[in-house]
C-alpha positions as CSV (number, residue, x, y, z in Angstrom):
1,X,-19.1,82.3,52.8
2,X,-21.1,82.0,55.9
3,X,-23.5,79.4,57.0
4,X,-26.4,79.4,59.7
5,X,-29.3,77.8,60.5
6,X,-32.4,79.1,61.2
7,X,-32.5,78.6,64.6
8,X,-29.5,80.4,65.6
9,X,-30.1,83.4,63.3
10,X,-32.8,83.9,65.3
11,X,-30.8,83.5,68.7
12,X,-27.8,86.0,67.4
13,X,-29.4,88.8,65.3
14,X,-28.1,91.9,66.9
15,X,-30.5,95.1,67.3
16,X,-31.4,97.1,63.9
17,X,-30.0,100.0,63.9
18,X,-31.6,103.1,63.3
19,X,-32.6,103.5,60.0
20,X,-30.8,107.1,59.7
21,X,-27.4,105.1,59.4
22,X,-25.9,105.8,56.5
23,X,-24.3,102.8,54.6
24,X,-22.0,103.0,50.9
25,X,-24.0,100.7,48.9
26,X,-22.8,98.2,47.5
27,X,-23.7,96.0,44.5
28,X,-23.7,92.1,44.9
29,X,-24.3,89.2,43.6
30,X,-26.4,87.0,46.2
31,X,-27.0,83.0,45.8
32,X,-29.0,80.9,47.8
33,X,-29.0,77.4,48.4
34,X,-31.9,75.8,50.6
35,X,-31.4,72.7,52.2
36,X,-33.9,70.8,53.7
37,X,-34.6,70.3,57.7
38,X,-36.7,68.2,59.7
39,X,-39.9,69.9,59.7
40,X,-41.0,72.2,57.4
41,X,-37.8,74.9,58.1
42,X,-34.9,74.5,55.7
43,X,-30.9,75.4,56.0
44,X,-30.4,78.7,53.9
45,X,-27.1,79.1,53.0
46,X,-26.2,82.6,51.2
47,X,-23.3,84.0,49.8
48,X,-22.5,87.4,49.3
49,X,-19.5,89.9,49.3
50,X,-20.3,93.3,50.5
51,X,-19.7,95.9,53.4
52,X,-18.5,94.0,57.0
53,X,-21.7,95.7,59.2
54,X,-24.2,94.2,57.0
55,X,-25.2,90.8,56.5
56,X,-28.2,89.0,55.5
57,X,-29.6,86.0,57.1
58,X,-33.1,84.7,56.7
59,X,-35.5,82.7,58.3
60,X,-36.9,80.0,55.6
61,X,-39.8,79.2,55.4
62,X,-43.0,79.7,52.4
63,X,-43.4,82.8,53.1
64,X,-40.4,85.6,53.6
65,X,-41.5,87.9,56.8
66,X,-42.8,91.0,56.3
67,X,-40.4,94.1,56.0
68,X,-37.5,92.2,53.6
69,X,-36.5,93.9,50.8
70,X,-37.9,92.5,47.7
71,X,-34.8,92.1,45.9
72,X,-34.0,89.3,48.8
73,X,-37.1,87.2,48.8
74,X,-36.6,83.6,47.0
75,X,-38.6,82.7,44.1
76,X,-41.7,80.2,45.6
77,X,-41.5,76.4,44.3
78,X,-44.9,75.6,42.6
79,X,-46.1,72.1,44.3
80,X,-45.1,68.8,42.0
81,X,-48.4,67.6,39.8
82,X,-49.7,64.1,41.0
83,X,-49.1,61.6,38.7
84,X,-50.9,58.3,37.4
85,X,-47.9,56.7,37.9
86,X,-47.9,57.5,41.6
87,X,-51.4,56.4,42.0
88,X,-50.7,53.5,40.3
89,X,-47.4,53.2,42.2
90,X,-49.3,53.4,45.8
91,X,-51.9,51.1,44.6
92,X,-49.3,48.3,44.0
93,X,-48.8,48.0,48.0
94,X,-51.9,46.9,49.9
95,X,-50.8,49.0,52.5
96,X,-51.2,52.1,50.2
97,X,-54.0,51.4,48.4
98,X,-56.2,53.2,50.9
99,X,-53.4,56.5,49.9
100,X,-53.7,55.8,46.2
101,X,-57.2,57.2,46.3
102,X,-56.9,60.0,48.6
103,X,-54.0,61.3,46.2
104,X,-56.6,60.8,43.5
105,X,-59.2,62.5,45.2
106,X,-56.1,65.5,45.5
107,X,-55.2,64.6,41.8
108,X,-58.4,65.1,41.1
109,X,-58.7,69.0,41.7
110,X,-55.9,69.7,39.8
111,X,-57.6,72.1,37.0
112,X,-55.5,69.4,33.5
113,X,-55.7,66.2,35.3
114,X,-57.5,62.8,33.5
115,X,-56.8,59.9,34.8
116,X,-56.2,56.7,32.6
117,X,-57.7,53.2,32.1
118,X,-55.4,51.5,34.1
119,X,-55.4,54.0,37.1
120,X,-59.8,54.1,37.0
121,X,-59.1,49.9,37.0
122,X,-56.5,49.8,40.2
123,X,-59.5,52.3,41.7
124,X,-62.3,50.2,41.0
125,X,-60.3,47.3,42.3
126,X,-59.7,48.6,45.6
127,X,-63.1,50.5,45.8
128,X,-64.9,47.1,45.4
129,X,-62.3,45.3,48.4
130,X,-62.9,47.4,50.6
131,X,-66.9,48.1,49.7
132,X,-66.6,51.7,49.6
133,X,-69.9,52.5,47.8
134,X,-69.8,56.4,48.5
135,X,-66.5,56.6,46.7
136,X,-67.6,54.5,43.9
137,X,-70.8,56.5,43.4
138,X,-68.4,59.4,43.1
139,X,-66.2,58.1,40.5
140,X,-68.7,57.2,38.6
141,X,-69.7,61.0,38.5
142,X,-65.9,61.2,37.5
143,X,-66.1,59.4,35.0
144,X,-68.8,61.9,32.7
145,X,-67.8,64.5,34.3
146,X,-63.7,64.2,32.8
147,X,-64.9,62.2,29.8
148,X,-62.7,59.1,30.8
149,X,-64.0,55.8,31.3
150,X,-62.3,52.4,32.0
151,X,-61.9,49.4,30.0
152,X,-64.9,46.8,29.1
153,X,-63.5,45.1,31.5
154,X,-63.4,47.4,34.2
155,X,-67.0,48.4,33.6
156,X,-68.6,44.9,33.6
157,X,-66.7,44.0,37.0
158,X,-67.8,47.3,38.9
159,X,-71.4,46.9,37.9
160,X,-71.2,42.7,38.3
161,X,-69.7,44.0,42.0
162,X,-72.6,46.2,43.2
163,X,-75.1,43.9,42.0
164,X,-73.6,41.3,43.7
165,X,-73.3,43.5,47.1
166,X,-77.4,44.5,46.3
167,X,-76.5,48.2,45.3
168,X,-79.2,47.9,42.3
169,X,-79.7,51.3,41.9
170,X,-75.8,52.2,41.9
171,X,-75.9,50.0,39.1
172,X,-78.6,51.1,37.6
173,X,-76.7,54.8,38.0
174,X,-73.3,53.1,36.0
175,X,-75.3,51.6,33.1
176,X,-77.1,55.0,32.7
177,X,-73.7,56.2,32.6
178,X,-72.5,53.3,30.3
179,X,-74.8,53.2,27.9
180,X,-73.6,55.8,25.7
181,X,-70.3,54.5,25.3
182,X,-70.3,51.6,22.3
183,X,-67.0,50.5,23.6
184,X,-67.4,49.5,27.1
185,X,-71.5,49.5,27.4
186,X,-72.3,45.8,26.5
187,X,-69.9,44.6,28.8
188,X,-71.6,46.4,31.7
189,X,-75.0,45.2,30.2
190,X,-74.0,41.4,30.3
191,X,-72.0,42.1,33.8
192,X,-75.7,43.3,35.0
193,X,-77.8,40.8,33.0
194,X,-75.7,37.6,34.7
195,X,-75.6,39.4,38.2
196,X,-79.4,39.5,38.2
197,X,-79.1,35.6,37.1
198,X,-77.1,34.5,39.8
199,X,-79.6,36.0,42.5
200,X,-82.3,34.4,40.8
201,X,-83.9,37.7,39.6
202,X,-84.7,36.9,36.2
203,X,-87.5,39.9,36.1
204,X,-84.3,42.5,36.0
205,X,-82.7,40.8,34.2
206,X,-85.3,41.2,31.5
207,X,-85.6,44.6,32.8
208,X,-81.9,45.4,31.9
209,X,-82.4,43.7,28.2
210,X,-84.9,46.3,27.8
211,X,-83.0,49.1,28.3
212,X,-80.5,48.1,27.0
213,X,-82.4,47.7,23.5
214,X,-83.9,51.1,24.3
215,X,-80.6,52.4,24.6
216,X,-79.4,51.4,21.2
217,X,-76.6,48.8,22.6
218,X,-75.9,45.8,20.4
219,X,-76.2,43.1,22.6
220,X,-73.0,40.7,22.5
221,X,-73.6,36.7,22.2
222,X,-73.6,36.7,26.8
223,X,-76.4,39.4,26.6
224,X,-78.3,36.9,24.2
225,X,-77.5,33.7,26.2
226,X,-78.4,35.8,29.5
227,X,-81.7,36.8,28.1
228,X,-82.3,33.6,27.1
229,X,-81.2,31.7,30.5
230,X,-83.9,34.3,31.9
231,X,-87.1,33.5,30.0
232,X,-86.3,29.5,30.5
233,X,-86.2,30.4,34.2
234,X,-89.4,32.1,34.1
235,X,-90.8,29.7,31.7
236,X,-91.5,31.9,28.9
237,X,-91.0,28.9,25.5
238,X,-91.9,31.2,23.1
239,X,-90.0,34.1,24.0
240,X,-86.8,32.1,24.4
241,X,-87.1,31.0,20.6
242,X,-88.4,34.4,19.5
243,X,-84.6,35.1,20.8
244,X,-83.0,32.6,19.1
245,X,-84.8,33.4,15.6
246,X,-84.0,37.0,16.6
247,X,-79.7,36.8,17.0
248,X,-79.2,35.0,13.8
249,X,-77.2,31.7,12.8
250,X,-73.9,33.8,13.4
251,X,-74.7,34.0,17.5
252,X,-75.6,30.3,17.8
253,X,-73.0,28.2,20.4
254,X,-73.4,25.1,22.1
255,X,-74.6,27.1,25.1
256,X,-77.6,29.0,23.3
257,X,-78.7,25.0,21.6
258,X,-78.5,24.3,25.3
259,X,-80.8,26.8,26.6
260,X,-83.3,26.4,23.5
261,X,-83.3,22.4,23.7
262,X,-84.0,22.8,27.7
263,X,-86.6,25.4,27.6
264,X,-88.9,23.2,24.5
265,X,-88.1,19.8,26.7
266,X,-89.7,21.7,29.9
267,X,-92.4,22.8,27.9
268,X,-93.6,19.2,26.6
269,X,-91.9,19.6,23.3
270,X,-89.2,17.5,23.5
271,X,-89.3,16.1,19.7
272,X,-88.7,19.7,18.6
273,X,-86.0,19.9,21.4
274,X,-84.4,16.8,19.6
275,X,-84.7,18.8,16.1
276,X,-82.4,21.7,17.4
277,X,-80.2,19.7,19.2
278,X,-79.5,17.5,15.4
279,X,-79.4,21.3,14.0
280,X,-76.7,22.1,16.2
281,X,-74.4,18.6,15.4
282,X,-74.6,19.0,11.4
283,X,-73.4,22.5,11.7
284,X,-70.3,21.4,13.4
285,X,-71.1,22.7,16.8
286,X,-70.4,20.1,19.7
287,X,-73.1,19.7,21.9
288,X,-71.6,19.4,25.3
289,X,-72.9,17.5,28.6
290,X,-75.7,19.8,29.9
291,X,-77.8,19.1,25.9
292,X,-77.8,15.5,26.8
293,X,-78.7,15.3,30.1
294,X,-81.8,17.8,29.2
295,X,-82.6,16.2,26.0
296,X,-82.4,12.6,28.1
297,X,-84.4,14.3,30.8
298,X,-87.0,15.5,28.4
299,X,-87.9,12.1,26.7
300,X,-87.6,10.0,30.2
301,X,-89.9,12.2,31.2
302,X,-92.6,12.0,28.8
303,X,-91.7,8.1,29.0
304,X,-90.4,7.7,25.6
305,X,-87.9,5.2,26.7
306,X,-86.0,4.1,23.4
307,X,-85.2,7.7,22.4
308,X,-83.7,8.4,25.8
309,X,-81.9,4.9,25.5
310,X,-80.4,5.7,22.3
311,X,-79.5,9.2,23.6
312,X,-78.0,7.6,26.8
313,X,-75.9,5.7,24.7
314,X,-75.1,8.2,22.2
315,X,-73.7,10.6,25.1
316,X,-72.3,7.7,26.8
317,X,-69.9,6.7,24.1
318,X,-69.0,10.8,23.3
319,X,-68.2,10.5,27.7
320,X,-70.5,13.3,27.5
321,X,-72.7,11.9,30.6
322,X,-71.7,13.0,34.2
323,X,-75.3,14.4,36.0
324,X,-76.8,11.8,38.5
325,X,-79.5,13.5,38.0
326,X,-79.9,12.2,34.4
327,X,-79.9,8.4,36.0
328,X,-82.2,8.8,38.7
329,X,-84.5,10.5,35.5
330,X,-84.0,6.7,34.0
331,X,-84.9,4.8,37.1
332,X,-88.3,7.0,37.3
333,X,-89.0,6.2,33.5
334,X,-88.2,2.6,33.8
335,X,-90.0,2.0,37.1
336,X,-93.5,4.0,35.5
337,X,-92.9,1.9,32.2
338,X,-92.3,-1.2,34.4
339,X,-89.4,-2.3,33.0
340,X,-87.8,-3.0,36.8
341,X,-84.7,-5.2,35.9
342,X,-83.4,-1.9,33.7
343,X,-83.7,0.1,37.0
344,X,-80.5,-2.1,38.1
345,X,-79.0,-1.8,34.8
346,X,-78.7,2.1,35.6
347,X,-76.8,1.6,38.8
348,X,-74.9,-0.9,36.5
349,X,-73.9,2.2,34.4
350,X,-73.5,4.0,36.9
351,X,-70.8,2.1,38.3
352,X,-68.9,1.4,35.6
353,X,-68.8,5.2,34.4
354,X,-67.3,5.9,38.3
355,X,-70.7,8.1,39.2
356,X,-71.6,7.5,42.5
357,X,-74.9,6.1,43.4
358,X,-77.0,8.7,45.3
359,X,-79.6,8.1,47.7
360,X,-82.0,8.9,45.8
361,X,-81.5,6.6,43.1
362,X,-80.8,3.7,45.8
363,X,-84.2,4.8,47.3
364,X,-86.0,5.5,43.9
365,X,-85.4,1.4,42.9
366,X,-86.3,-0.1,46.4
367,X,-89.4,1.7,46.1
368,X,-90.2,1.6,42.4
369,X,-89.8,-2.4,42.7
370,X,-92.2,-2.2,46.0
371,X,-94.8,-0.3,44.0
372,X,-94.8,-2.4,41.0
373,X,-93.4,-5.8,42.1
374,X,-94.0,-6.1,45.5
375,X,-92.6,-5.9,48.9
376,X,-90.4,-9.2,48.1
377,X,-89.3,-7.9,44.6
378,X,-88.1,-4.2,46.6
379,X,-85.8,-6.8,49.0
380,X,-84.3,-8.7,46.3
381,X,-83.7,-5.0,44.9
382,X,-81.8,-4.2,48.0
383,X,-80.0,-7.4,48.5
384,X,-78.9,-6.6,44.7
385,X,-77.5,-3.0,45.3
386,X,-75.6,-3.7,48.2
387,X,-74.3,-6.8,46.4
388,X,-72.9,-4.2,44.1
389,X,-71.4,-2.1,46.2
390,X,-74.0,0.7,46.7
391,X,-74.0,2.2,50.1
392,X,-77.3,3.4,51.1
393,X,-78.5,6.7,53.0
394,X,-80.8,7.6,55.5
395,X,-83.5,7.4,53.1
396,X,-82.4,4.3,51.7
397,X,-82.3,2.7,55.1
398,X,-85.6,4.3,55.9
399,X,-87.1,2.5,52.6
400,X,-85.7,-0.5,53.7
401,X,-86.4,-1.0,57.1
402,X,-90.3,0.4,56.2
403,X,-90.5,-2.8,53.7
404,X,-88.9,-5.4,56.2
405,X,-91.5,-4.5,58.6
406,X,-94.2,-4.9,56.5
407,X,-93.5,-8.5,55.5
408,X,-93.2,-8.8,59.4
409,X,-89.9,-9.8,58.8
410,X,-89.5,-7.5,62.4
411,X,-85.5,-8.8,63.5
412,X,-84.3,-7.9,60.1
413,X,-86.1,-4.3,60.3
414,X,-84.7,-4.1,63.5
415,X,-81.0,-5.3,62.6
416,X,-81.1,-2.6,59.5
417,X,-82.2,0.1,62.1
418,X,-79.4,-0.5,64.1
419,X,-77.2,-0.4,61.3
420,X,-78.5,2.9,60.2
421,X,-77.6,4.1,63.6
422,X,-74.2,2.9,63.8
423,X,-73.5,4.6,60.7
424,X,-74.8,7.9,62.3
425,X,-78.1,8.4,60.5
426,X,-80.0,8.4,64.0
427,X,-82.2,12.0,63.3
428,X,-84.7,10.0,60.9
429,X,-88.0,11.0,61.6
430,X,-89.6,8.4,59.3
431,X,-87.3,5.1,60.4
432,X,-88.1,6.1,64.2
433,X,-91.9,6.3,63.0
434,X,-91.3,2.7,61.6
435,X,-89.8,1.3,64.3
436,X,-92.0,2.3,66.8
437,X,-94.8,0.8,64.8
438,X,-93.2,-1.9,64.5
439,X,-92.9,-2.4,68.1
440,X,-96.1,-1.1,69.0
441,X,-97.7,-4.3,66.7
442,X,-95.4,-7.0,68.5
443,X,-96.2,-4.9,71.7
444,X,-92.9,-4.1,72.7
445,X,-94.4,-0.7,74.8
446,X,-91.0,-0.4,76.7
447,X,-89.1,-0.5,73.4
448,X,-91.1,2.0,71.9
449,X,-91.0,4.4,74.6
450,X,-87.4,3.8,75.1
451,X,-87.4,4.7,71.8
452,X,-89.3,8.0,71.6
453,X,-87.0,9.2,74.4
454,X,-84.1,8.7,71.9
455,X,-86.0,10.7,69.4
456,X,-86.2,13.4,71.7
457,X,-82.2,13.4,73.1
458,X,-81.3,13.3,69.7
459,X,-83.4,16.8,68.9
460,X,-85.6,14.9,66.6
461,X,-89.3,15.7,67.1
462,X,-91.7,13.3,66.4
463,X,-94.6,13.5,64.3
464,X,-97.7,12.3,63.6
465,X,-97.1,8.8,62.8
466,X,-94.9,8.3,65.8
467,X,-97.5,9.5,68.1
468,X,-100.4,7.7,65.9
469,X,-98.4,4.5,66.6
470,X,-98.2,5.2,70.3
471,X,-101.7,5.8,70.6
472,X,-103.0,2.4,68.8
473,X,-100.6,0.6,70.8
474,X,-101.3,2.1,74.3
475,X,-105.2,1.8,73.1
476,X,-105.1,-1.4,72.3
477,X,-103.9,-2.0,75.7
478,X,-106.5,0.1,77.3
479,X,-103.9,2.3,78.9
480,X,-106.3,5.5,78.6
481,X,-103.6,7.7,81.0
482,X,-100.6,7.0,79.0
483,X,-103.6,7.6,75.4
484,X,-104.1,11.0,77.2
485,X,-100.5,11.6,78.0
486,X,-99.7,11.3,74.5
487,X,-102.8,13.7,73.0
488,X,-101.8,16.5,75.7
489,X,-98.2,16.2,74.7
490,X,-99.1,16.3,70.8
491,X,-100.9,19.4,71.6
492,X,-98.5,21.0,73.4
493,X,-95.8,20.5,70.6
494,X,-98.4,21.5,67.9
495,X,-98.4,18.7,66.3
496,X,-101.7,18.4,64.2
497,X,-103.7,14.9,64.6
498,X,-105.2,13.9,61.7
499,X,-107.9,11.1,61.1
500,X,-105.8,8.4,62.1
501,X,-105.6,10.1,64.9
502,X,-108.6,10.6,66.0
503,X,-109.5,6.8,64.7
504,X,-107.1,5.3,67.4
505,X,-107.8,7.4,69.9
506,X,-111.8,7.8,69.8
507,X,-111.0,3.4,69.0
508,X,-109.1,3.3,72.4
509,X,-112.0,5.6,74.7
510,X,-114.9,3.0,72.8
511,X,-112.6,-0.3,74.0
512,X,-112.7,1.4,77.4
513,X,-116.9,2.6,77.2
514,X,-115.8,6.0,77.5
515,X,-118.8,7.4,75.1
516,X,-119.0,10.3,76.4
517,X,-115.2,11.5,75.0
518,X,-115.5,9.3,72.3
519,X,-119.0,11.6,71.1
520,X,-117.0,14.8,72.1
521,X,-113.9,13.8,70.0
522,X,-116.5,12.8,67.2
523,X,-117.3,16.2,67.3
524,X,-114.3,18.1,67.3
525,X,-112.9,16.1,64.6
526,X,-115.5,16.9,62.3
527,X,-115.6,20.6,63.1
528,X,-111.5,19.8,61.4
529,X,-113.8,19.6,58.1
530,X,-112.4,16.0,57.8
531,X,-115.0,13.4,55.8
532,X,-115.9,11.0,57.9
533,X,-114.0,7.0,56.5
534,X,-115.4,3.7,56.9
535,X,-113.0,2.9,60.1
536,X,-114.4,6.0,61.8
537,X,-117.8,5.6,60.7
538,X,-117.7,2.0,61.9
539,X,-116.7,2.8,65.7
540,X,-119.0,5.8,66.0
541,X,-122.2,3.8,65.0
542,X,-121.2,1.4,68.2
543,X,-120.7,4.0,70.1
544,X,-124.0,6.0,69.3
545,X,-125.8,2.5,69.3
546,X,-124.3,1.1,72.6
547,X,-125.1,4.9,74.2
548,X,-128.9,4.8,73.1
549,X,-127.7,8.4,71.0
550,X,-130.3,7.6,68.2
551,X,-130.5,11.0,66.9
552,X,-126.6,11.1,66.0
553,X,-126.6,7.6,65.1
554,X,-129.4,8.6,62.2
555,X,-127.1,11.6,61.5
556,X,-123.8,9.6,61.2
557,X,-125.7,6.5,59.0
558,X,-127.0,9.5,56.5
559,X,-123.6,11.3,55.9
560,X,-122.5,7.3,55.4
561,X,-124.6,6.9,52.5
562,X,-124.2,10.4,51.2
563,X,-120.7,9.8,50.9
564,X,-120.7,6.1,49.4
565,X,-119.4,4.4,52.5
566,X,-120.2,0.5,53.0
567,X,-120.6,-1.0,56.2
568,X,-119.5,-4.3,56.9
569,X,-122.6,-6.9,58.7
570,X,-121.3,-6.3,62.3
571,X,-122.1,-2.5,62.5
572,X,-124.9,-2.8,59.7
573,X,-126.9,-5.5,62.3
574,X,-125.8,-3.0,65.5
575,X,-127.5,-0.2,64.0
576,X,-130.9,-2.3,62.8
577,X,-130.8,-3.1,66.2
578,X,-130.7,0.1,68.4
579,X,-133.1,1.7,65.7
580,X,-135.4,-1.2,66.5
581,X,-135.1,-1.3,69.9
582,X,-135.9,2.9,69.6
583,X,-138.9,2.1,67.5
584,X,-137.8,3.8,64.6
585,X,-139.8,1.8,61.8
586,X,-139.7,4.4,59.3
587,X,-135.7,4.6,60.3
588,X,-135.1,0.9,59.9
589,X,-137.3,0.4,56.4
590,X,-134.8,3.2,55.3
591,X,-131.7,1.6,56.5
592,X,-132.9,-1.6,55.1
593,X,-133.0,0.4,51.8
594,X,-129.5,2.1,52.0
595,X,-127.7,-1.1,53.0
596,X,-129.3,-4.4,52.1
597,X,-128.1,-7.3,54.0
598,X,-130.2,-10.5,53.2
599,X,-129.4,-12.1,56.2
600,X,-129.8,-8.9,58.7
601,X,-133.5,-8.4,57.5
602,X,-134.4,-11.9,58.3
């Protein structure tokens, strides 16, 4: 037996000879045994009895060279068939996964090959990771084209995934491709249905019931409850109840009574609402904590207060109340229906059930007791909440500080504003706004200004009010620069005036005698389309009257009357005057007329 590599066969084949040599033949038996090399050659090892001057050594490789015998050429090894179980194998590693689908793309060729379930799952898996939408739109051609198709499962993730990633009309490719199949198809349906729900696009979602009904596809109880969810969205009652009648008894769940009770409570009919949701308890279905708070929701809002009491209660006792939405719902009903003491009663509640108080609700009570009890019954209000613990927000504190200044109770407005701040709520448009009035009407100008410059480290822009405040108080004080100052720098931030606005600042050129830009900011406020108010009205008529501008003082005193505005005896006497002193008879005998003050016509 002789052994050689390839190599050195190669190295120490002697000459051929010439082919007239004669040689006794000789009948062998040959074996070969191939053992594999780095690289593609192999080690051939043959065995062989037969004359001394002849040998036979080969190079190995797929294909034996041209000019061998036949008789000597090894049989070819047909390639091994890729498995699922090696797909499936490679997909197991994440460092192979991206392998696992080029050997199924390979697999794939093979003329018998059809994947399974679980190898078109691991795919889809890793297709979706690594967003490879190319190569999903391809299996999805795979999937008709070999007749195999994965699991329900499988289906409703893949088309859940590419309406997730926005690939609506791969989807809508896969759930043509779906819908034929009664096994797997209303999963993808409700996959697509919940998709469109989640990106707030309740139109497709509708879209996809329809087809899916056109497509013959039985609609499982998450297509139903999808459909549902879609019309309440949109606000379409009836059509959510047509659903409901249309399902039967056998698809009713807690979640569809939900969705039915909410939809006829948005709609104004919350007594009906409260007929379902009874429906639903004698039937043995529990109702859970989203029925309440709708059904609670419904009734505060129509300000049916015992029903939502007794519901409260009722949900309260079954621990079935956990939305602070639901409470700050009570506080609106209770502050409209006056009943103000039960406002604190909530927060009560609220407190003992562990729910945290919100800003908003804080807010809602201060200023539901300053709307319908007054300034001193929204402090007591606060002094109340904090005495239970409740820790108020930058609304809150805005609330707050808005209804301390306004009982001129100015250190304590101040002291809470400094509070606010220390606790990091210093980007508060509306406290700033308050404080600077506040300090504009002690007239505190450094304050104020010191504190607009805060406002504008801190990146808060002011608005209107701030500068409205500004401009009263530097007005007041005839400080016409600093008045146009702030009118330039409202411009230049695009800030809009509005009629207070142009009230304290055509008020601050009058003070001054500035007529002439008090007429020409007349104008250019009403070419705003604004109506012209009684404050407005009142310093234009002293300004036309004090300027001898009778023509626009007739003007101004007719839009007065056509619009219902009073005047008070002050301007009512300045205007008899200067249409006297004009000798306007006909003018006067009319204003007489229009405005009747005894003691001016004597």
């Amino acid at each position: 037996m002789a052994v050689f590599s390839s190599e050195r066969l190669l190295a120490y084949s002697p000459p051929r000879k010439s082919p007239s040599r004669t040689h006794w033949p000789v009948a062998v038996p040959l074996r070969f045994i191939s053992l594999p090399l780095h690289g593609r050659r192999r080690l051939v090892v043959i065995s062989a009895y037969r004359s001394p001057s002849s040998s036979l050594l080969e190079e190995s490789s797929d294909e034996v060279a041209a000019g061998e015998p036949q008789a000597f050429r090894p049989k070819p090894q047909k390639p091994a068939a890729i498995s699922d179980g090696f797909i499936k194998g490679l997909a197991k590693s994440p460092e192979m996964e991206a392998l696992a689908y080029d050997y199924y793309r390979k697999a794939r060729a093979q003329p018998e090959y059809q994947p399974d379930r679980q190898t078109l799952r691991v795919l889809i898996r890793y297709l979706l990771k690594c967003r490879q939408w190319d190569s999903i739109s391809a299996l999805s051609e795979d999937f008709r084209a070999l007749g195999v198709f994965p699991d329900a499962a499988a289906c409703a993730t893949l088309v859940g995934g590419c309406i997730g990633a926005r690939k609506f009309k791969l989807a809508e490719a896969l759930l043509r491709a779906f819908q034929d199949k009664p096994t797997v198809a209303a999963a993808a349906f409700g996959a697509a249905m919940r998709g469109y729900n989640k990106l707030h696009m309740y139109s497709s979602t509708l879209g996809v019931h329809e087809q899916m009904r056109a497509a013959g596809v039985p609609p499982d109880p998450g297509c139903w409850c999808s459909a549902m969810d879609a019309h309440r969205k949109l606000g379409n009652t009836d059509q959510v109840f047509a659903l409901f009648l249309e399902m039967g008894p056998s698809y009713h769940s807690a979640r569809i009574y939900s969705i039915l009770c909410d939809s006829l409570g948005r709609s104004g009919r919350a007594f009906e609402s409260l007929r379902y949701f009874r429906e639903m308890i004698q039937r043995g279905i529990s109702p859970d904590s989203s029925s309440y708070a709708s059904l609670i929701s419904s009734f505060a809002g129509i300000r049916e207060a015992e029903i939502a009491e007794d519901l409260f209660q009722e949900a309260r006792q079954k621990q079935l109340i956990n939305d602070p939405a639901v409470f700050l719902k009570l506080v609106l009903m209770y502050v409209e229906t006056g009943a103000l003491d039960k406002t604190l009663e909530v927060v009560r509640a609220m407190k003992e059930l562990k729910i945290g108080v919100s800003d908003c609700v804080f807010c809602a009570v201060i200023n539901g007791h300053a709307r319908k009890g007054g300034l001193r019954a929204a402090v007591r209000a606060y002094e109340e909440l904090i005495s239970l613990g409740c820790e108020p927000g930058q609304v809150s504190y805005a609330s707050a500080i808005n209804v301390y200044s306004r009982l001129g109770l100015l250190a304590m407005a101040e002291a809470l504003f400094q509070e606010m701040l220390d606790k990091g709520f210093d980007r508060c448009v509306v406290a700033y706004a308050t404080m600077v009035s506040v300090y504009g009407r002690s007239g505190r100008v450094r304050e104020a200004t010191r504190l607009l410059a805060r406002m504008k480290e801190k990146g808060c822009e002011p608005n209107v009010w701030v500068y409205n405040s500004l401009i009263d108080m530097h007005g007041r004080a005839t400080n016409l620069r600093q008045v146009e100052k702030l009118w330039k720098e409202m411009r230049r931030r695009r800030v809009a005036p509005d009629k207070v606005s142009y009230t304290s600042i055509i008020g601050a050129y009058s003070k001054a005698k500035e007529f002439k830009e008090c007429v020409r900011l007349y104008e250019e406020f009403r070419m705003t389309g604004e109506k012209v108010d009684r404050a407005i009205a009142g310093i234009m008529v002293g300004v036309f009257s004090r300027s001898g501008r009778i023509d626009e003082l007739v003007k101004l005193l007719q839009d007065v009357k056509a619009e219902g505005l009073p005047l008070d005896e002050r301007l009512y006497a300045s205007a008899m005057n200067a249409l006297r002193d004009a000798g306007l008879q006909t003018q006067v005998r009319w204003l007489q007329e229009s405005f009747p003050f005894p003691a001016a016509k004597s």
